[in-house]
Each structure stands twice: as structure tokens, then as C-alpha cells.
MARFI-669048 format. One line per field, with one value per residue (C-alpha): residue in three letters; x, y negated, z negated. Coordinates in nm, 4 decimals. Layout:
BEGIN
residu c(ala;...)
u c(X;...)
v c(Y;...)
w c(Z;...)
% end
This chain:
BEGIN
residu c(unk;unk;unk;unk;unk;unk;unk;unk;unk;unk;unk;unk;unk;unk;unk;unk;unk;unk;unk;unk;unk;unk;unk;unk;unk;unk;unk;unk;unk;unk;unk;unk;unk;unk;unk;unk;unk;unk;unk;unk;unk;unk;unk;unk;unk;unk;unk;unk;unk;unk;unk;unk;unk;unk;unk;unk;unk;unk;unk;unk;unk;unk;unk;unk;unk;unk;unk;unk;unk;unk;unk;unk;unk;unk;unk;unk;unk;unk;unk;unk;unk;unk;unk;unk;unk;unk;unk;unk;unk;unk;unk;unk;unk;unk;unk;unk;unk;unk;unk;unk;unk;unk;unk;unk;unk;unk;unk;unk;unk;unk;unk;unk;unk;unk;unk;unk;unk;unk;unk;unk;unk;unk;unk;unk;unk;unk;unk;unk;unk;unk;unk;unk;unk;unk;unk;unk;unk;unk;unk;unk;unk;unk;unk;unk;unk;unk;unk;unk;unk;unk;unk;unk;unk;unk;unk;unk;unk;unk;unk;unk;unk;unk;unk;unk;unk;unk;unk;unk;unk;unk;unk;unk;unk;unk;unk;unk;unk;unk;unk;unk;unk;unk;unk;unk;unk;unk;unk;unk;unk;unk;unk;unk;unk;unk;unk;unk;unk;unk;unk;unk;unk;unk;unk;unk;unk;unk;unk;unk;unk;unk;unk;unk;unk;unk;unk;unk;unk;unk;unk;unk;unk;unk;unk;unk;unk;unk;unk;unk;unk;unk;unk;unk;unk;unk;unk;unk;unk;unk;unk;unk;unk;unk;unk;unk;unk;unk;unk;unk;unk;unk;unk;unk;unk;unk;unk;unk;unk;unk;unk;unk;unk;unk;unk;unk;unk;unk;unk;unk;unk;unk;unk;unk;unk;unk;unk;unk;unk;unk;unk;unk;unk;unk;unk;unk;unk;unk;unk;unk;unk;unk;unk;unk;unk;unk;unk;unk;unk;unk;unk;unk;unk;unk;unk;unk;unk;unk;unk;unk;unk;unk;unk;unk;unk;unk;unk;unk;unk;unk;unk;unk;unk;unk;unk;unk;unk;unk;unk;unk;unk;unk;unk;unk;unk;unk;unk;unk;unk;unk;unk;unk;unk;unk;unk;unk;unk;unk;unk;unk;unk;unk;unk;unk;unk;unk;unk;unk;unk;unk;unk;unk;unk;unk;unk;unk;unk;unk;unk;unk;unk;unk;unk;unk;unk;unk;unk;unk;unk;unk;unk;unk;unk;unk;unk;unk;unk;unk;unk;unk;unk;unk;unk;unk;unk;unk;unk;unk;unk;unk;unk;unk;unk;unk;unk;unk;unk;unk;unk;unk;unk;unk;unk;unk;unk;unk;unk;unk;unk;unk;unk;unk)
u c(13.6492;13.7737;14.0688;14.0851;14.2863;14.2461;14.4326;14.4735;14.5047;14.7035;14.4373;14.3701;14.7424;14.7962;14.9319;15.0014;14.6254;14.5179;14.7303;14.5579;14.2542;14.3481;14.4605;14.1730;14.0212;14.2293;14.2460;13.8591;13.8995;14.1332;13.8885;13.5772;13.8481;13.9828;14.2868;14.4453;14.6632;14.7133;14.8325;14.9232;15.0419;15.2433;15.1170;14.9061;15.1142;15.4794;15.5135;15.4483;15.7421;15.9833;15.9398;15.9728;16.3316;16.4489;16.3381;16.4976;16.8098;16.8534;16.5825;16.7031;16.7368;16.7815;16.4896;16.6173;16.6948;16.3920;16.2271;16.4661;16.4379;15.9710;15.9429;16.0476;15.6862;15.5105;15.7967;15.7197;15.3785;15.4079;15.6621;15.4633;15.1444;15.2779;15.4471;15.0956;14.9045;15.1941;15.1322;14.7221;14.8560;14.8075;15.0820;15.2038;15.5127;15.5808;15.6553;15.8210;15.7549;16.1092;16.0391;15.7105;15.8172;15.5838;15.7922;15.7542;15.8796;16.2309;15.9881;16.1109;15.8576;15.5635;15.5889;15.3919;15.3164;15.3937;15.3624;15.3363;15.4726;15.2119;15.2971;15.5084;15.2313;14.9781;15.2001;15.2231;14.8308;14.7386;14.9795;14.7309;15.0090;14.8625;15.0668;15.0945;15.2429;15.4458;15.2045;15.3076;15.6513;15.8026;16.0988;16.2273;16.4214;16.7506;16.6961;16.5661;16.3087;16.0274;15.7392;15.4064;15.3176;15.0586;14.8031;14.9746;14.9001;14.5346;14.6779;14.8963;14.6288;14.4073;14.7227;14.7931;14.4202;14.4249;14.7810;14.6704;14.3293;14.1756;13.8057;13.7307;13.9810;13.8759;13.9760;13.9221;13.9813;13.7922;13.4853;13.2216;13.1231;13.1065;12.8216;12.6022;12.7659;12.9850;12.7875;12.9647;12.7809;12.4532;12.3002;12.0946;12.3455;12.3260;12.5767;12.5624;12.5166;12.6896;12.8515;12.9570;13.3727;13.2890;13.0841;13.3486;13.6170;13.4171;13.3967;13.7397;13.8699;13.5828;13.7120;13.6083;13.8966;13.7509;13.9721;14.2372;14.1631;14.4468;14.3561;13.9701;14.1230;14.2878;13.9984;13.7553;14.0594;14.1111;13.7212;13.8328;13.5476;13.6610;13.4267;13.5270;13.4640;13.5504;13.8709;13.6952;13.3991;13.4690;13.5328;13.1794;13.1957;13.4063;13.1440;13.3208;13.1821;13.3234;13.1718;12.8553;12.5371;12.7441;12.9168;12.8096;12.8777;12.8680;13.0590;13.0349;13.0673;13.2558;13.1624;13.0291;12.7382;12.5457;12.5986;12.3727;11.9830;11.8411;12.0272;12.0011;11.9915;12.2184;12.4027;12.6231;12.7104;13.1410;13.2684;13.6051;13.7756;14.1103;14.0232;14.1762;14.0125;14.1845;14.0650;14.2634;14.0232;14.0495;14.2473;14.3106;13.9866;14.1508;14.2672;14.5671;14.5288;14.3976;14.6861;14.9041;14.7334;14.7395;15.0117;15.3014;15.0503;15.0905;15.4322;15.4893;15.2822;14.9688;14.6512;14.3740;14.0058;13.7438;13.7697;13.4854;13.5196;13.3221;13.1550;13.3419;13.1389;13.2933;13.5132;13.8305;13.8679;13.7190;13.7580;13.8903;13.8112;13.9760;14.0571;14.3750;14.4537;14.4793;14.8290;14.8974;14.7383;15.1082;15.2912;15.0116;14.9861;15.4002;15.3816;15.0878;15.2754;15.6085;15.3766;15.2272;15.3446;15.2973;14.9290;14.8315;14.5857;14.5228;14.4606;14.4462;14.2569;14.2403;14.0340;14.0694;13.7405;13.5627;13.4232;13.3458;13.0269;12.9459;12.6820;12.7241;12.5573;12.5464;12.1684;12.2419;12.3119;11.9170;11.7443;11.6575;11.6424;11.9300;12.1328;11.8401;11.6975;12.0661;12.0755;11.7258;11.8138;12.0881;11.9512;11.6574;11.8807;12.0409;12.3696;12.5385;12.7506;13.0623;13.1715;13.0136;13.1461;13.0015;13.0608;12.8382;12.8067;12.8532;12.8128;13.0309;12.9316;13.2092;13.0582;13.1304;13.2703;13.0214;12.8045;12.9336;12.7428;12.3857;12.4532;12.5629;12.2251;12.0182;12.1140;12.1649;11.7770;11.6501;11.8009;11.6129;11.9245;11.8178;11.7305;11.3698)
v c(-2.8388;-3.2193;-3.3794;-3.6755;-3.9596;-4.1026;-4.4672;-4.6016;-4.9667;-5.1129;-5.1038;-4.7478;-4.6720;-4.9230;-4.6686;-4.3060;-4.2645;-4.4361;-4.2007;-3.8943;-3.9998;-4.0451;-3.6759;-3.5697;-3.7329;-3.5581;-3.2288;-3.2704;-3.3041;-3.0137;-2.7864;-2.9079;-2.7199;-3.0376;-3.1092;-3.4193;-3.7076;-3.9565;-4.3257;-4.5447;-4.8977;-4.9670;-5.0074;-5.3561;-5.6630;-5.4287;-5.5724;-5.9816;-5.8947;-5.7028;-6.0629;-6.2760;-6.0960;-6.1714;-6.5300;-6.5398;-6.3936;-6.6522;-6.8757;-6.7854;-6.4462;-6.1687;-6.0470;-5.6920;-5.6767;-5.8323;-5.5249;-5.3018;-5.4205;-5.4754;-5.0983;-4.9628;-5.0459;-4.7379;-4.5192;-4.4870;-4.4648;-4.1914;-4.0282;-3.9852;-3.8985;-3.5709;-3.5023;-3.5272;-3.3327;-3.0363;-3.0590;-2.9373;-2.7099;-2.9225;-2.8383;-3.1814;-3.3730;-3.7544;-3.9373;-4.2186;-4.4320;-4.3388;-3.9906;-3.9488;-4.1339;-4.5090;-4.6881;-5.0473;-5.3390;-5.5536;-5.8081;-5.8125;-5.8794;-5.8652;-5.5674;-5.4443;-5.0422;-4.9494;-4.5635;-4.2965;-3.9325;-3.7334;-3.3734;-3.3057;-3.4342;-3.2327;-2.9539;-2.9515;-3.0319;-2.7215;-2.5610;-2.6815;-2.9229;-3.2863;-3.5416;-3.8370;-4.1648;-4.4904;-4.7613;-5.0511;-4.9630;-4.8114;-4.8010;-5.0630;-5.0053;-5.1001;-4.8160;-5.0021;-4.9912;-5.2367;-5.3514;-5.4417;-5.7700;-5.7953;-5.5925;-5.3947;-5.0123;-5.0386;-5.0535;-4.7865;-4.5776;-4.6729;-4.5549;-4.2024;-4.1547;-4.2333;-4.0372;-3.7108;-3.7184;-3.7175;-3.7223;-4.0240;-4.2536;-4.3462;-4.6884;-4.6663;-4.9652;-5.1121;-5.1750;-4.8753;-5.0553;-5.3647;-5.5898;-5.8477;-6.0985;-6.1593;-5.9852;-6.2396;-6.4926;-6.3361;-6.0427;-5.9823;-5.8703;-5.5122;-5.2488;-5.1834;-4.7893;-4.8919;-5.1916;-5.2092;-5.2830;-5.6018;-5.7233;-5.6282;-5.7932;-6.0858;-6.0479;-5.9738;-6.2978;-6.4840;-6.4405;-6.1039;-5.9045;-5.5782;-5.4295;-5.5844;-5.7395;-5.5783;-5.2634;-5.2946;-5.3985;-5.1246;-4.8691;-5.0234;-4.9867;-4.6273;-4.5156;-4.4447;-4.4455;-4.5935;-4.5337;-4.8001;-4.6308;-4.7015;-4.4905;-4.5705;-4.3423;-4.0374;-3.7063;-3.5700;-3.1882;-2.9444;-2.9884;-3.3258;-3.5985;-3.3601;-3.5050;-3.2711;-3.3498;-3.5888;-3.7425;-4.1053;-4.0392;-4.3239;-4.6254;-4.7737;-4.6687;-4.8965;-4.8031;-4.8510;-5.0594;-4.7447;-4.5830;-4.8361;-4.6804;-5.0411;-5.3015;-5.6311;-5.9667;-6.0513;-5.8457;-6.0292;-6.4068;-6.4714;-6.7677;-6.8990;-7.1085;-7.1415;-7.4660;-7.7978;-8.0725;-8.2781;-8.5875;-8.8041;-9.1349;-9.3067;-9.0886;-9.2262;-9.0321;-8.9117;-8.5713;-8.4373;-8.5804;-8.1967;-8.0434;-8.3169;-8.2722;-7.8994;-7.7883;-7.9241;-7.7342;-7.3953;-7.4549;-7.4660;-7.1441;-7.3399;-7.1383;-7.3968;-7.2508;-7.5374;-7.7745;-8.0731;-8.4161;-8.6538;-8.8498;-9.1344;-9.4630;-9.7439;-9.4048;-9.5528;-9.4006;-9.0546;-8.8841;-8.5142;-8.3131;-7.9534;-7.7254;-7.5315;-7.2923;-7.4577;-7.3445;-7.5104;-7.8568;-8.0165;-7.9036;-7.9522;-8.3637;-8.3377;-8.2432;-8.4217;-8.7638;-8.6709;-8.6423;-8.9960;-9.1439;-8.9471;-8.8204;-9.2200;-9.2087;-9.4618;-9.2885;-8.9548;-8.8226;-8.4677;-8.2901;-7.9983;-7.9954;-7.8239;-7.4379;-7.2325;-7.0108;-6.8154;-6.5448;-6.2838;-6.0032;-5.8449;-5.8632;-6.2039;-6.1408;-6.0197;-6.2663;-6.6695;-6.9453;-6.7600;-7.0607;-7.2414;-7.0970;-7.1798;-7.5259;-7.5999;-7.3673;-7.5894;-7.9214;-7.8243;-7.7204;-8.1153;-7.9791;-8.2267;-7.9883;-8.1286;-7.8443;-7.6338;-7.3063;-7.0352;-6.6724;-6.4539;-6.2374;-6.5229;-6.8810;-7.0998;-7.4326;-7.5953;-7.8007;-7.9495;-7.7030;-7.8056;-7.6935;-7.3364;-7.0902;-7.3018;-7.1841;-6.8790;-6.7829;-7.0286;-6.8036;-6.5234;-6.5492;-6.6785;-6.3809;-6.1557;-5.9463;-5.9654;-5.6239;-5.5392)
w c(-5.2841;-5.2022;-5.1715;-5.4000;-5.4700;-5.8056;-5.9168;-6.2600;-6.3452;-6.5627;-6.8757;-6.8312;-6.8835;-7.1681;-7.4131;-7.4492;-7.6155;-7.2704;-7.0651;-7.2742;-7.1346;-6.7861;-6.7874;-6.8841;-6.6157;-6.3677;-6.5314;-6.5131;-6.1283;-6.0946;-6.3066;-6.0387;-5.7607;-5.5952;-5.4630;-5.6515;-5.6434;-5.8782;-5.7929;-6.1434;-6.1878;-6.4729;-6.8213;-6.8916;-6.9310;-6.8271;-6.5169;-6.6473;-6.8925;-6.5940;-6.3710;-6.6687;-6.7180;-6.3801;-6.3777;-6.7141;-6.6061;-6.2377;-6.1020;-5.7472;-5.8143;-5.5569;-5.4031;-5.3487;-5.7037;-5.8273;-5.6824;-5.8269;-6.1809;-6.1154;-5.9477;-6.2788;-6.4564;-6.1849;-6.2615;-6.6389;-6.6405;-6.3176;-6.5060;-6.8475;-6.6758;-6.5309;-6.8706;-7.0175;-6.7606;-6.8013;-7.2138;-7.1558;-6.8630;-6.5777;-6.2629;-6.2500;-6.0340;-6.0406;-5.7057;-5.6613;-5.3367;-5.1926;-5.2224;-5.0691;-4.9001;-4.8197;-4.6004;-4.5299;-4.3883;-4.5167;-4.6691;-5.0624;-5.3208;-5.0568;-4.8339;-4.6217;-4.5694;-4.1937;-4.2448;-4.4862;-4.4416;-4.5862;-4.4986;-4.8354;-5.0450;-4.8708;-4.9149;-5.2961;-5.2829;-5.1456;-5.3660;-5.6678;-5.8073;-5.8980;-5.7221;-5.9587;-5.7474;-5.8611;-5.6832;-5.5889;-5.4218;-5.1486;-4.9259;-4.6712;-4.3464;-4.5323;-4.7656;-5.0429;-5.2925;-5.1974;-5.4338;-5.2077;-5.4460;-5.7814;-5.7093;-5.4628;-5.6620;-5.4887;-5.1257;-5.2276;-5.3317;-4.9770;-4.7751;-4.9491;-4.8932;-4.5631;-4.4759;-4.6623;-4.5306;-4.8992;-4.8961;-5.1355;-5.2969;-5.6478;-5.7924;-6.1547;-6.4052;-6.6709;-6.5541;-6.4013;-6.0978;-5.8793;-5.9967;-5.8141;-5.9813;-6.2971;-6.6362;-6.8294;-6.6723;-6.5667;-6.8374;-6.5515;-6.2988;-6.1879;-6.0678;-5.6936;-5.6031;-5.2781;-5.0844;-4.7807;-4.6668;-4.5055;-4.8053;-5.0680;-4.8503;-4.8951;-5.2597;-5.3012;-5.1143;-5.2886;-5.6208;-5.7642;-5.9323;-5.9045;-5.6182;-5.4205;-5.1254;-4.8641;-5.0170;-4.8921;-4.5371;-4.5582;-4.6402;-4.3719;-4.1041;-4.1929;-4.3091;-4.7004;-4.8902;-5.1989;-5.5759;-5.8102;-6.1473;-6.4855;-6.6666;-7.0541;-6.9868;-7.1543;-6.9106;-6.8119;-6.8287;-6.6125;-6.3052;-6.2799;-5.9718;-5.6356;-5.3169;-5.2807;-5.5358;-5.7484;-5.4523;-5.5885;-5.9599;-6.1966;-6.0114;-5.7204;-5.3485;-5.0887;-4.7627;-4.3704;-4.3632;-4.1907;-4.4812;-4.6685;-4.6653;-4.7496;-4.7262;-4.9528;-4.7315;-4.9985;-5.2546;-5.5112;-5.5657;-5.6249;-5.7650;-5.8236;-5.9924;-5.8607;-5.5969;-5.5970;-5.3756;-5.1748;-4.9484;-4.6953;-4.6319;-4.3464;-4.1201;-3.7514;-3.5446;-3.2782;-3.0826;-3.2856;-3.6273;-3.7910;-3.6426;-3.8392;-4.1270;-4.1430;-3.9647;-4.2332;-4.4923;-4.2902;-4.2245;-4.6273;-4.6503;-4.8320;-4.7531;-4.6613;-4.6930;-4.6945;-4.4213;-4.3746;-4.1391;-4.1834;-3.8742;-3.8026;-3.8316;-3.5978;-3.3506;-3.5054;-3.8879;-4.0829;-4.3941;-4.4020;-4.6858;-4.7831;-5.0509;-5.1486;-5.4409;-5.7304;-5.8274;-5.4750;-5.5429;-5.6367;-5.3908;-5.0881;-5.2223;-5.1617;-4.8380;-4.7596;-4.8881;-4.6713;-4.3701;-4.4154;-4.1799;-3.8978;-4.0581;-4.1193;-4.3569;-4.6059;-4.9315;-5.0820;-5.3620;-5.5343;-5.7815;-5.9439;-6.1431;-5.9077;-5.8141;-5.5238;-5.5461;-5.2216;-5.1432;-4.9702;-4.7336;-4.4403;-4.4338;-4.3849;-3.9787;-3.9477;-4.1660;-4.1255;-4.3950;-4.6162;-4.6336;-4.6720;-4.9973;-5.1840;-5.0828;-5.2042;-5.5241;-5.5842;-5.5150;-5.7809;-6.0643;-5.9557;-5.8447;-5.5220;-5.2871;-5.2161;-4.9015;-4.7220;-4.5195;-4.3788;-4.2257;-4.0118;-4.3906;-4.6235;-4.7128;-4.9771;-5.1580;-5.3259;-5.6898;-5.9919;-6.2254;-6.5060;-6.2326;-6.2289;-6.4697;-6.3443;-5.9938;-6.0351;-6.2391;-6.0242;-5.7125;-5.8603;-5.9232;-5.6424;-5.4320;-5.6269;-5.8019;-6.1475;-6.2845;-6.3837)
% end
């Protein structure tokens, strides 16, 4: 018997017929002997239609009531799942984040989880009641409901794991697995049996959507091994996938690299295409002038990733080079332009036509002439790269977008990762 921790995205609880299946998913689980607890988000495209009603109803809206009005998606969905498992006589009792309870900090919108009382779920676990959870929200200090910000059901799901000890956390959503790179893009890409935490945290902050990045944090800090499966395969006999012969079942397994038998120098290739490019020529070459550059950026909460300076020619003037989120790009050439005088540069320039391909593994840290291979991949296909930066487990290129699907096959090749 295990103690599991199942969470359903917001595709696999689309519609009642959607929520059918995810019970029998569960019940599945609870005929194999485990314990169970179910975390769901709300159903797909619920939660873009709650935020659009508070935007629509102020601009400058509350933020404690803007979580009021967005927690509401989990509490549905929670709500109708334990209807559903009770109908095909399933013990079933929905949990709101309040009542478990998940309390976090005073930070509206974006919360984070300090702690988790997990003796009341364990309680009813052991009892052989399924514990189905509102993701996504939880309770601040002032007694409030708090939502933990998009995404936020798969953290959720990492910290009940981790406060009632479960055994596995499984995240399923539409897809069975993480893959070596996007299939869309590559026929050849191939699901991974395992990856490591460090190597999916990469991916995750690299541009894959398959889990959520703070949630992966989150497992690696507290040793949750997480199975990223998908919720459209149909339920596989009453054996189900417990943690003994069928431990790995049909997804994917996020774990310590130790865990990994043989480990690829490199394992998948991420891309994304949310950058915006932004130069500042001629910029004064002297101690002080990043900190002026970058500082007003941080200060306006504008995440910079890329950074490259070039080597100044007579000591006197350089270019700086950097990326920003996309969605950012407007706002960063504001600030940027109000900082001109004290930044003294003497023209700026941004792009947005551009993508970020990294590769990434830890095999990297043992092998030579990684780095290598994808800048000579790339410079064969013809592709110039514009930025360069690097990790001890990965390294990123920053191109032309018209450049992106080339790469990404290119070095998705050249690292050996197509299937046979």
C-alpha cells in the first residue's frame, strides 16, 4: 500500500465527462489499496474568465477580493469530484485550502506556502476516505483566502505530498510524459523514463509547460518524487501503477540524479519564445554603469536573463546586450528611457523576433566539448547566435526566430535523442 497524491489540470477536468474519467483514475488507485488524495485546478479556461470579471468590474481592483472571486474555479471542480467519486462508491470529502488548512504568506494574488498542517488529512487517509483538494489557494495570516498565482495547483500538490508524507506525487495533464524536446517540432523526440529535479527545473524555467517551475523547487527541496502522466489514457485494470513492480508506470519520473542508472550528457533541448532583445550602444565603460542599467529594471520587478558586454574598443564606450520577457519589452524601454540620463548611452534598440533554445543535462558537469558540438551544429545549419549563457547543467543561445524549428532539430540530432 502507498500513499499517493494525485493532481488534475485544468484539461483533465474540462467537463463532467472529463471529471468521470478522473474518478476512475482515483477509484483505480483506491482499488490497488492506496491511500489517496486528490489536488484539482479548476476546469480549462474557468479561471481566464473569473480574472477577466474582476478586471472588468475595476482596473485597480482589490487584491484580497480578486482572490476571493479566482479561488472559486478549485472549489467547483473539488467539490464535483467528490460528488462523482461518492456516485461509483468512492468515500470522498472536498477540501478547501482554509480547511486543511495551507497557510501562506499576506502576499495577494502570489502567495507563497509557509506550512501545511497535515495531521487531519492524514487522518481521513488512513480512514480510506479520498481527500480531494482546491489547488491553488490557501489561507493568509489575516485570515484570508490566498490564491498562490497561474499555475500555482502544482505547488499545491508538491506541498500536500511533502506534509502528509505521500510516497509519490502524480502530476497528470494532457500529455503522458516529459519529452526530449517538443513532439510538435521534432517526430523524433522521445519520452524520458526519468529526469532528474535539477534538469526539469531547467526545463521548466527554459520554457517547457509541462510542470510548474516552483512546484519542481519544491519537490527537489522536500525529495517528492513527482510522475508526470497523462489523465486521457484510459484506467489500466484494478492492479493500477502502486510503487512496487509498476512503480514507473507509463509517464515520467522526476527525481535525484542518483536515481538515474545512465545518465544522458544531455537529455532534452527547451526553447522559448517569450524574449525581447534589447541593446544600449555606446554605454560609458566604466565601474557602475551595469548597476545603472539594471538596477531601475529590478527595481520595476523586470526579470533580466541574458546579459552580454561587448569589449570596449578605444576603454571609453561598449555595447550591453540583454533580454527580458517579451510581455516586459514596453515597459523595460520606459524605464530604460527615464534612466537616460544617468545610464548615458547613446541609442537603444530592441527586437522581439528572436528565440532562446538551450540544452540541457547534468551529464554535462562530466563531459568536454558539449558546448562545443551546438555551436558548430548551429553554425552548419547557418544560424548567427546573437547571446550566449551558460549553467554548470545547461547552455542557452539566443537566434533568429526563423531560426527556431532548424535548431531545435539540428541539436536535437546531434545529441543523439532521436528515437531508433
Amino acid at each position: 500500500m502507498a500513499r499517493l497524491v494525485m493532481k488534475f489540470g485544468g484539461t483533465s477536468v474540462a467537463d463532467l465527462d472529463r471529471i468521470r474519467n478522473v474518478a476512475a483514475h482515483v477509484k483505480r488507485e483506491i482499488d490497488a489499496g492506496h491511500q489517496v488524495a486528490v489536488v484539482v485546478s479548476a476546469m480549462a479556461g474557468q479561471t481566464n474568465q473569473l480574472v477577466n470579471w474582476t478586471r472588468e468590474a475595476a482596473k485597480l481592483h482589490d487584491a484580497r477580493e480578486y482572490d476571493a472571486v479566482v479561488s472559486t474555479g478549485e472549489q467547483v471542480t473539488a467539490g464535483l469530484l467528490a460528488i462523482t467519486l461518492q456516485n461509483i462508491g468512492v468515500d470522498a470529502r472536498s477540501w478547501l485550502g482554509w480547511q486543511t488548512p495551507i497557510l501562506t504568506d499576506g502576499a495577494h494574488g502570489a502567495a507563497r506556502i509557509q506550512e501545511i498542517k497535515g495531521e487531519a488529512l492524514i487522518e481521513r487517509l488512513e480512514l480510506g476516505q479520498v481527500a480531494v483538494i482546491a489547488g491553488f489557494q490557501g489561507i493568509g495570516p489575516d485570515n484570508r483566502i490566498t490564491t498562490l498565482g497561474r499555475g500555482g495547483s502544482d505547488t499545491s500538490a508538491v506541498a500536500i505530498a511533502a506534509a502528509v508524507k505521500a510516497d509519490r506525487c502524480d502530476i497528470y495533464t494532457d500529455v503522458d510524459g516529459v519529452y526530449t524536446t517538443d513532439p510538435r517540432i521534432v517526430a523524433k523526440a522521445r519520452k524520458l523514463i526519468k529526469i532528474s529535479y535539477e534538469e526539469m527545473l531547467e526545463m521548466a524555467s527554459l520554457g517547457a509547460k509541462v510542470l510548474q517551475t516552483r512546484s519542481v523547487e519544491l519537490a527537489m527541496v522536500h525529495g517528492v518524487p513527482l510522475q508526470v502522466r497523462s489523465s486521457f489514457d484510459a484506467p489500466d485494470g484494478p492492479q493500477g501503477h502502486g510503487v512496487g513492480r509498476d512503480y514507473f508506470g507509463p509517464g515520467t519520473i522526476v527525481c535525484n540524479e542518483d536515481e538515474i542508472v545512465e545518465q544522458e550528457v544531455v537529455s532534452g533541448i527547451a526553447y522559448s519564445k517569450d524574449e525581447a532583445k534589447i541593446t544600449l550602444r555606446k554605454v560609458a565603460d566604466q565601474p557602475g554603469v551595469a548597476a545603472r542599467v539594471f538596477s531601475p529594471l529590478a527595481d520595476a520587478t523586470i526579470n533580466v536573463d541574458m546579459i552580454v558586454q561587448n569589449v570596449s574598443e578605444d576603454g571609453k564606450r561598449t555595447d550591453i546586450t540583454f533580454t527580458v520577457p517579451s510581455a516586459d519589452l514596453e515597459r523595460a524601454v520606459e524605464v530604460i528611457n527615464s534612466s537616460a540620463a544617468d545610464i548615458q548611452y547613446e541609442e537603444l534598440l530592441s527586437d522581439t523576433d528572436v528565440v532562446k533554445v538551450s540544452i540541457i543535462g547534468v551529464g554535462m558537469r562530466s563531459h568536454v566539448g558539449v558546448a562545443r558540438k551546438m555551436f558548430e551544429t548551429l553554425a552548419d545549419k547557418g544560424i548567427n547566435i546573437q547571446v550566449i549563457s551558460t549553467s554548470e547543467i545547461k547552455v542557452s543561445v539566443l537566434i533568429g526566430s526563423e531560426y527556431s524549428e532548424l535548431a531545435i532539430r539540428a541539436l536535437h540530432t546531434a545529441y543523439g535523442l532521436d528515437h531508433e
